[in-house]
RODO-2510 file (C-alpha; in nm, 4 decimals, decimal comma):
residues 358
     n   res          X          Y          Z
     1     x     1,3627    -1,7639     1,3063
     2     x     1,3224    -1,8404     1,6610
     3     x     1,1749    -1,5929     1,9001
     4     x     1,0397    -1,5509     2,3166
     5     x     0,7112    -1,6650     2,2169
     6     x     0,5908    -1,3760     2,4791
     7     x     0,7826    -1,1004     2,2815
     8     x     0,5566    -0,8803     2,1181
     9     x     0,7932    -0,9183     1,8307
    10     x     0,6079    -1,2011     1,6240
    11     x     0,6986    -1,5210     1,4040
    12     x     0,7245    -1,2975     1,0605
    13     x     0,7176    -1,4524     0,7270
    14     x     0,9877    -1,3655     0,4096
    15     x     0,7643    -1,0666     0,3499
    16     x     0,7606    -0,9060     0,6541
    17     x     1,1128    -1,0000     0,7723
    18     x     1,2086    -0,8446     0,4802
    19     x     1,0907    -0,4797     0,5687
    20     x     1,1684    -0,5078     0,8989
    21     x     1,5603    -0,5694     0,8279
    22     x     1,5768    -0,2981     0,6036
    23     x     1,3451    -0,0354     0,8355
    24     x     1,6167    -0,1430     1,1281
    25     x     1,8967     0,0623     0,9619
    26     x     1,6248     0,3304     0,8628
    27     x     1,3266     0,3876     1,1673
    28     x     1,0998     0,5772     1,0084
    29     x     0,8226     0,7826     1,1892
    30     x     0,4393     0,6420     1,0784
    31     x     0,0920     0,7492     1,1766
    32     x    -0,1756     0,5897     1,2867
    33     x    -0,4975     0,7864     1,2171
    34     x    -0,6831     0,6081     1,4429
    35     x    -0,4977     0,5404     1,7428
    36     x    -0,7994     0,4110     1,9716
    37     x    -0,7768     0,0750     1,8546
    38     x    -0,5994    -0,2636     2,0453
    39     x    -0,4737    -0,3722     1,7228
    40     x    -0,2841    -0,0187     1,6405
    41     x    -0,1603    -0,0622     1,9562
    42     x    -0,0434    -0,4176     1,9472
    43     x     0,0992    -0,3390     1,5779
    44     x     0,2434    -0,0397     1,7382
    45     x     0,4309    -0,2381     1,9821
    46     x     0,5889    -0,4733     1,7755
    47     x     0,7332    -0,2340     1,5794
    48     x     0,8959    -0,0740     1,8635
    49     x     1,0116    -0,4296     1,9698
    50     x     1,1934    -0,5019     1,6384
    51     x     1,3549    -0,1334     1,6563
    52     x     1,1759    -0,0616     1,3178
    53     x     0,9633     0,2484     1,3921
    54     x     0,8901     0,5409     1,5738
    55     x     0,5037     0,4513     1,6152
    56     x     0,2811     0,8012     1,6506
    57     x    -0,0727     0,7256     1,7484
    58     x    -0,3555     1,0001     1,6664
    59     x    -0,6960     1,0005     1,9390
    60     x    -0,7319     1,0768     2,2544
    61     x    -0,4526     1,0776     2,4910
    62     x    -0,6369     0,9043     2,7825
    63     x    -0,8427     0,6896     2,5775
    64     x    -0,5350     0,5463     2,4554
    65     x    -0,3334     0,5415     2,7634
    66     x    -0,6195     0,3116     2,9375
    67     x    -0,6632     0,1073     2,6810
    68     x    -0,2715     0,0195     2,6659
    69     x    -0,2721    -0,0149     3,0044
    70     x    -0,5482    -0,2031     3,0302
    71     x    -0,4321    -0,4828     2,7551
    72     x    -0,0544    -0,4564     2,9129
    73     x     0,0653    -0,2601     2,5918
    74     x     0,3687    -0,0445     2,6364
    75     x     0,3750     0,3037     2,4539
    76     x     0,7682     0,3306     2,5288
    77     x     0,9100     0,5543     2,2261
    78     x     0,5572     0,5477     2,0837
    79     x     0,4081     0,9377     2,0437
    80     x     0,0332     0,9687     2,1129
    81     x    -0,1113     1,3260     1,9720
    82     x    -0,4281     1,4871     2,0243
    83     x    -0,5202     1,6545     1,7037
    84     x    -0,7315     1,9154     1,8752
    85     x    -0,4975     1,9844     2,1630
    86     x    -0,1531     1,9595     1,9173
    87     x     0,0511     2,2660     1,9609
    88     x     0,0813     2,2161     1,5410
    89     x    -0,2869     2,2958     1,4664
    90     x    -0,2563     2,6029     1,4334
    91     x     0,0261     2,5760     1,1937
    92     x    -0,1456     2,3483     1,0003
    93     x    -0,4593     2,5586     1,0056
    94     x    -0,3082     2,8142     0,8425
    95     x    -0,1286     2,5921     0,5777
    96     x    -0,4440     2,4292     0,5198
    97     x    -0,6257     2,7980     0,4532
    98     x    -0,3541     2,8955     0,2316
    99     x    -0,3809     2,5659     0,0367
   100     x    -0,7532     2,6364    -0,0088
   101     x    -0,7173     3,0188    -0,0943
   102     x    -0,5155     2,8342    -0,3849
   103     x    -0,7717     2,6015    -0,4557
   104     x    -1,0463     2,8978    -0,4506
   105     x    -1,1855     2,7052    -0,2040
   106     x    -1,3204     2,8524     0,0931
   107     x    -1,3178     2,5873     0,4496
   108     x    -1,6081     2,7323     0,6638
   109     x    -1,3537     2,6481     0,9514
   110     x    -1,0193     2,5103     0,8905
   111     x    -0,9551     2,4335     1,2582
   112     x    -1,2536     2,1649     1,2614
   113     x    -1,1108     2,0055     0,9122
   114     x    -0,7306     1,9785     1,0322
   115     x    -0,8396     1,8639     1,3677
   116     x    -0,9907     1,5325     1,2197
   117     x    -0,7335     1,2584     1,2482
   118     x    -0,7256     1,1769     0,8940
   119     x    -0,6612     1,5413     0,7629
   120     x    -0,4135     1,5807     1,0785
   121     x    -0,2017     1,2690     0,9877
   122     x    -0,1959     1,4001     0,6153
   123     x    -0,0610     1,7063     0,7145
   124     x     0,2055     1,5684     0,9615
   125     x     0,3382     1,3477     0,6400
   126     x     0,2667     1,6438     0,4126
   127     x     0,5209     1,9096     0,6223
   128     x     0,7388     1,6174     0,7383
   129     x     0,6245     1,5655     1,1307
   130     x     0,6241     1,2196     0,9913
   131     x     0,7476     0,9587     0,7046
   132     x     0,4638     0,7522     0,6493
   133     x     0,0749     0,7013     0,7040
   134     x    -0,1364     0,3966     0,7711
   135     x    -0,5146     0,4458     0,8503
   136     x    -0,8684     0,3005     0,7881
   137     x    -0,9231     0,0458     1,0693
   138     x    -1,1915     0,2175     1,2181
   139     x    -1,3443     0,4067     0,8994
   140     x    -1,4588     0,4350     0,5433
   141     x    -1,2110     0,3982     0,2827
   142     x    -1,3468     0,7087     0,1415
   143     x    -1,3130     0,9190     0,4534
   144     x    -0,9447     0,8487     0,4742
   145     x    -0,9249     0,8676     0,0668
   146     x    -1,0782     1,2376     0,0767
   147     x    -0,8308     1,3913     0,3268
   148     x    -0,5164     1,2486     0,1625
   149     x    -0,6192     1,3490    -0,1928
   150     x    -0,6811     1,7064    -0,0239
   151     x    -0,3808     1,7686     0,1254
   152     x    -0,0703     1,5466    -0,0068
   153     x     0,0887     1,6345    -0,2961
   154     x    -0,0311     1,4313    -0,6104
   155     x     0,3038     1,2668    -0,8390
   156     x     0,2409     1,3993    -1,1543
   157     x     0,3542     1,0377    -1,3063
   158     x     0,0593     0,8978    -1,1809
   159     x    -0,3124     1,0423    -1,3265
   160     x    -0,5717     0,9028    -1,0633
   161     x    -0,4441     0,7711    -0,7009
   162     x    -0,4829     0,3581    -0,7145
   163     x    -0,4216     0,0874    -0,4286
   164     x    -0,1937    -0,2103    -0,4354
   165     x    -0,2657    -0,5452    -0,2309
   166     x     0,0700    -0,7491    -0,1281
   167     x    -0,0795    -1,1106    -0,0466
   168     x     0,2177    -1,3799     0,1677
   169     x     0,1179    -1,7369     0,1249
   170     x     0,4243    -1,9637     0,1028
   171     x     0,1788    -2,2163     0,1765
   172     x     0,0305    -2,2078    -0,1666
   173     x     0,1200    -2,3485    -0,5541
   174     x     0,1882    -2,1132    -0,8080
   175     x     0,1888    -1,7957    -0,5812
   176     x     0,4241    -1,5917    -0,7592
   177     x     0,8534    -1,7102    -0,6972
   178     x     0,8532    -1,6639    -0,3678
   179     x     0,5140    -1,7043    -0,2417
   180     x     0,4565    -1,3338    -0,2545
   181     x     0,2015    -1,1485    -0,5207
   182     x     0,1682    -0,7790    -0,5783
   183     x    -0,2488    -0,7013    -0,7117
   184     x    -0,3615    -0,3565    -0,8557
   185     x    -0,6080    -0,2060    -0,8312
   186     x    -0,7978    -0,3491    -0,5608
   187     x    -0,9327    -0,0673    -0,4600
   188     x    -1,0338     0,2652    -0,6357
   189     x    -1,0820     0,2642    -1,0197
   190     x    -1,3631     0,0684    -1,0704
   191     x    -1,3499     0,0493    -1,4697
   192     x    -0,9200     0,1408    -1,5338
   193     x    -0,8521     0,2988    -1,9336
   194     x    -0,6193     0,1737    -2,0910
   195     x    -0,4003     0,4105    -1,9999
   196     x    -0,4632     0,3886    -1,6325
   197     x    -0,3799     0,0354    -1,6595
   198     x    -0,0574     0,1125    -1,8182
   199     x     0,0156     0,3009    -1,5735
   200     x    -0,0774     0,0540    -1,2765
   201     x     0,1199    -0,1656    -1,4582
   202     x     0,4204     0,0100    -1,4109
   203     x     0,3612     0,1715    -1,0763
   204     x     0,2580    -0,1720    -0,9330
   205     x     0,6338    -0,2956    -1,1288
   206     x     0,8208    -0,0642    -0,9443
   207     x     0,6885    -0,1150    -0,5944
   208     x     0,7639    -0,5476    -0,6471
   209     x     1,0895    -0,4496    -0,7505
   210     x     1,1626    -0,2638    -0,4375
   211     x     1,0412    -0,5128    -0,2093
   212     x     1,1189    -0,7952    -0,3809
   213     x     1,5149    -0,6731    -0,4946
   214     x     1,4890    -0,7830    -0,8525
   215     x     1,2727    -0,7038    -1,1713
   216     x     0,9375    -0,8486    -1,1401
   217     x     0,7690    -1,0743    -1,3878
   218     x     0,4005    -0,8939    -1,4584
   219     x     0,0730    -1,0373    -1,6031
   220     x    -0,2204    -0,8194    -1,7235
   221     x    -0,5397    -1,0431    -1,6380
   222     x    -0,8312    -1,1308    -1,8508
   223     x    -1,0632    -1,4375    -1,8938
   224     x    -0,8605    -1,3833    -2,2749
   225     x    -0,4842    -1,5356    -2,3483
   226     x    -0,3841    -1,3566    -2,6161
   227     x    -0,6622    -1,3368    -2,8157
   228     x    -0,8355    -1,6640    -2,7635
   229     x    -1,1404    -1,4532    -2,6836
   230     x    -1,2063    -1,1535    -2,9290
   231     x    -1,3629    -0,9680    -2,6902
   232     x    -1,3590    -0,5804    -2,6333
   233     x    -1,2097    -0,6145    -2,2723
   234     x    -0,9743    -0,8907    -2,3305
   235     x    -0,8721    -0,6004    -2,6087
   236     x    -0,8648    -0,3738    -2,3570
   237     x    -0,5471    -0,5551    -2,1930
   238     x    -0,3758    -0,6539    -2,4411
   239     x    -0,3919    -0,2595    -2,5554
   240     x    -0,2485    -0,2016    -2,1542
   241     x    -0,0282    -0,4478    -2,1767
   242     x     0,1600    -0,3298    -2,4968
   243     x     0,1659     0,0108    -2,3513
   244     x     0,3208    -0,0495    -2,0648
   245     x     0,6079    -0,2365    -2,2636
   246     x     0,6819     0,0587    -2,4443
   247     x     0,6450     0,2757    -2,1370
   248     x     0,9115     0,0780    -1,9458
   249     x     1,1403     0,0712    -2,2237
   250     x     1,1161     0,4441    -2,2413
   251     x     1,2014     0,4279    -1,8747
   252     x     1,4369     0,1579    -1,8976
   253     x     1,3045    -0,0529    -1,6881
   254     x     1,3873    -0,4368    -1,7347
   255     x     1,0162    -0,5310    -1,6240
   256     x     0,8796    -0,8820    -1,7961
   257     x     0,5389    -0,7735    -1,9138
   258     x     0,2650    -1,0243    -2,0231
   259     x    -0,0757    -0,9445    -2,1151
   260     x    -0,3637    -1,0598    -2,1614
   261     x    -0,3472    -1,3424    -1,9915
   262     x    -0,5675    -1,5398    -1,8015
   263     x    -0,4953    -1,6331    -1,4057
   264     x    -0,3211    -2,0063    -1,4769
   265     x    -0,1619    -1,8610    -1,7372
   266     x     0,0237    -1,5808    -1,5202
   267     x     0,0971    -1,7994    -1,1884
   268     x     0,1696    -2,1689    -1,3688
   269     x     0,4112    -2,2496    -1,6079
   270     x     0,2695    -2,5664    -1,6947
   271     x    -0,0671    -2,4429    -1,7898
   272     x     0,1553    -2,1767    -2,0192
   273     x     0,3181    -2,4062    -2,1926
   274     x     0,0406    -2,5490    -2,2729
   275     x    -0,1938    -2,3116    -2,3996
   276     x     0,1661    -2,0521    -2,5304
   277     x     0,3167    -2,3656    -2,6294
   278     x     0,5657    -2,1188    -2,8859
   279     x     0,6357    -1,8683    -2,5774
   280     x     0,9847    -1,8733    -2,4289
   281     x     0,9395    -2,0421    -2,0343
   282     x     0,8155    -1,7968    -1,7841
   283     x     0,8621    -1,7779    -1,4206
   284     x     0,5314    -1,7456    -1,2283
   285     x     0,4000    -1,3811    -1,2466
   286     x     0,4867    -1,2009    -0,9533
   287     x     0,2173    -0,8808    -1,0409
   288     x    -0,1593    -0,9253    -1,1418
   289     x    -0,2953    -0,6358    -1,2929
   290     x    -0,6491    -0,6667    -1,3286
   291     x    -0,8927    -0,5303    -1,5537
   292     x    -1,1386    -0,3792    -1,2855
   293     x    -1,2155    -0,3056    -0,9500
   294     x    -1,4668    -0,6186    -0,8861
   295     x    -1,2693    -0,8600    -1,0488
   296     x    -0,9433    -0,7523    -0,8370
   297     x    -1,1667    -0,7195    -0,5037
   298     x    -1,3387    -1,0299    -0,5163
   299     x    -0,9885    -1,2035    -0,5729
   300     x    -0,8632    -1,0673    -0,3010
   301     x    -1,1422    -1,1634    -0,0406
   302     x    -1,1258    -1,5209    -0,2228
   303     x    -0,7498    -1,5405    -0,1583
   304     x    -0,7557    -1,4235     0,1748
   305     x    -1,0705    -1,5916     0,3622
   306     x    -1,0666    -1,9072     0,1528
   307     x    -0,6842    -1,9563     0,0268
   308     x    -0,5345    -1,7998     0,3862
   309     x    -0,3018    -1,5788     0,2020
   310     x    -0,1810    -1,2553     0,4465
   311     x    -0,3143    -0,9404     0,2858
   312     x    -0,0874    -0,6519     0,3340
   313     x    -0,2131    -0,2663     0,2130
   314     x    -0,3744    -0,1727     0,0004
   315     x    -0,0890     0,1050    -0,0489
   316     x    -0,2017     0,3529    -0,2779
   317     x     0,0241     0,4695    -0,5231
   318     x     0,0014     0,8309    -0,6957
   319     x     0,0078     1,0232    -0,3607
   320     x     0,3405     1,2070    -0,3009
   321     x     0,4356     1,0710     0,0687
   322     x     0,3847     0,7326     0,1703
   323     x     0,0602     0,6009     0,2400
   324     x    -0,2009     0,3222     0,3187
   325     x    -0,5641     0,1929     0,3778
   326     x    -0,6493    -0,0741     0,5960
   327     x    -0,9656    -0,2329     0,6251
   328     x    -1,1849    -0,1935     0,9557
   329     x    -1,1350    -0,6353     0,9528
   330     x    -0,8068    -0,5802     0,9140
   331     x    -0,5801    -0,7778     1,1617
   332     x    -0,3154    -0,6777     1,3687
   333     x    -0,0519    -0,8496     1,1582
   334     x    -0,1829    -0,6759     0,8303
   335     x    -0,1671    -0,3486     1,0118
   336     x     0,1791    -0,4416     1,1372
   337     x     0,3160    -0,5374     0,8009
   338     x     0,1441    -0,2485     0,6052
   339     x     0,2891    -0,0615     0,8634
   340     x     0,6506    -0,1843     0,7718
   341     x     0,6014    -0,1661     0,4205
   342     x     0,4850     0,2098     0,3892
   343     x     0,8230     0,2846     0,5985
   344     x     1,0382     0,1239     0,3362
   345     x     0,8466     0,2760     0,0988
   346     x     0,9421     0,6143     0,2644
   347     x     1,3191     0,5062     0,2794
   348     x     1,2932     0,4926    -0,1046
   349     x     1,1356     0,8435    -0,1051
   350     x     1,4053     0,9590     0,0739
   351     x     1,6343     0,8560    -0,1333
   352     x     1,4426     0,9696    -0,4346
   353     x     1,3519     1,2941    -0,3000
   354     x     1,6298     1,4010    -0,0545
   355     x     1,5051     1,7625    -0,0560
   356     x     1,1499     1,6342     0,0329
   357     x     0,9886     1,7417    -0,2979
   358     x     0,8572     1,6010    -0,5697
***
């Protein structure tokens, strides 16, 4: 894949090159919740550049118009909105009331809540003024988590709202088929039930599957293989991972499931050979479902500061539009890629939901 090394279009990898094929015959519209940043800007650009998106960037209007001017960014087709100044707050003001006379909640002022980017953004993928969100650069994870679990719609499939890592390293052994590897949850549930973890399983199954274009193999984690270790939480996922068998069949889903498992296990056939010597040969796992939160987070730091894997996400799954956090280290890539994979993801919610309902 050759390229003008001064295009802002850069050197992608399977991943990303992926998305970006399939969001050329489908440009979705994606937020930025906080707009004031070089990277948004730069990520913003590309995706113009590769005629993937329709980039709208949330701050203020001047503060963003210097900065790209300043760093030699064009905003061509890219829409910058001031939440306070939008001529949709008011709308949205008086959605967001009605949603909290609902509620019985009662918003001391709703036009200082909707006028915060976050809560803004929400509501533009909410009403569809756009198709997809990505924020977090410049915030808390819980700041951005609070206003999307307020205002988007919940899917009722999905109990508690959970985030999903993809990590790219081609560069690495035993990193899923293709170099690519789906982990859940790396982000919200700090101690997943067994029935969360089902569900993550499957959730987690469906997302590789759309990105990847075939049924994923999956591995439920533990420092157990199947029962080598009696413990309670290597019970735990084996209990997970026999529920979410039974919940794919139910939903006919083709999904190979393994659990519990631990890590060489999943990724290297070798190593399961050798300790499931009687077990049919498996492909390397292409999902890691993990048992909880610090196990899945410090995996992911490990992979992607020491290993050099690119982390895309964490998408969170169990919202009813299309969203994602990004860290505040995120780079401009992973914002560019999570970017591109929350607008696929909206092309399959399209699809899905044609009305625009759940």
């Amino acid at each position: 894949m050759s390229q003008d090394p001064s295009s802002p279009v850069a050197v992608g990898n399977p991943f990303t090159d992926y998305l970006i094929a399939k969001l050329r015959s489908h440009p979705k519209r994606i937020v930025f919740t906080e707009g004031e940043d070089l990277r948004v800007l730069r990520a913003a650009e590309r995706l113009v550049a590769a005629e993937a998106a329709v980039p709208v960037l949330l701050g203020s209007r001047d503060k963003i118009r210097a900065l790209a001017a300043d760093n030699g960014i064009s905003l061509k087709f890219t829409n910058v909105i001031e939440p306070s100044k939008s001529s949709d707050l008011g709308l949205f003001c008086q959605r967001f009331a009605k949603v909290e006379r609902y509620r019985n909640n009662v918003a001391a002022d709703p036009a200082d809540v909707v006028s915060r980017p976050h809560y803004f953004g929400a509501m533009m993928v909410q009403y569809g003024q756009a198709d997809a969100l990505v924020g977090g650069n410049q915030s808390l994870p819980a700041t951005l988590f609070r206003a999307l679990i307020h205002t988007i719609k919940p899917l009722p499939t999905v109990p508690k709202m959970f985030g999903i890592m993809v990590l790219v390293a081609p560069h690495l052994q035993h990193f899923g088929k293709e170099g690519i590897l789906f982990m859940a949850d790396c982000g919200l549930l700090p101690q997943p039930t067994v029935d969360q973890l089902a569900t993550i399983t499957i959730e987690t199954g469906k997302l590789a599957r759309h990105f990847l274009g075939r049924e994923p193999n999956i591995a439920l984690l533990s420092h157990s293989t199947k029962g080598s270790a009696g413990t309670e939480d290597a019970r735990k996922m084996a209990a997970a991972a026999a529920l979410a068998t039974d919940k794919a069949k139910e939903a006919h889903l083709d999904f190979n499931i393994t659990g519990e498992v631990q890590a060489d296990v999943a990724l290297d056939p070798t190593a399961s050979e050798i300790k499931l010597p009687d077990a049919p040969h498996r492909e390397p796992a292409d999902v890691l479902v993990f048992p909880n939160l610090d196990a899945a987070h410090i995996s992911l730091k490990l992979l992607q500061h020491c290993a050099g894997a690119l982390n895309y996400g964490q998408i969170l799954a169990g919202l009813a539009r299309p969203c994602a956090q990004v860290p505040r280290t995120a780079s401009e890539e992973t914002i560019f890629g999570t970017a591109a994979a929350v607008g696929v993801e909206a092309i399959k919610y399209h699809q899905l939901y044609p009305d625009g309902e759940v």
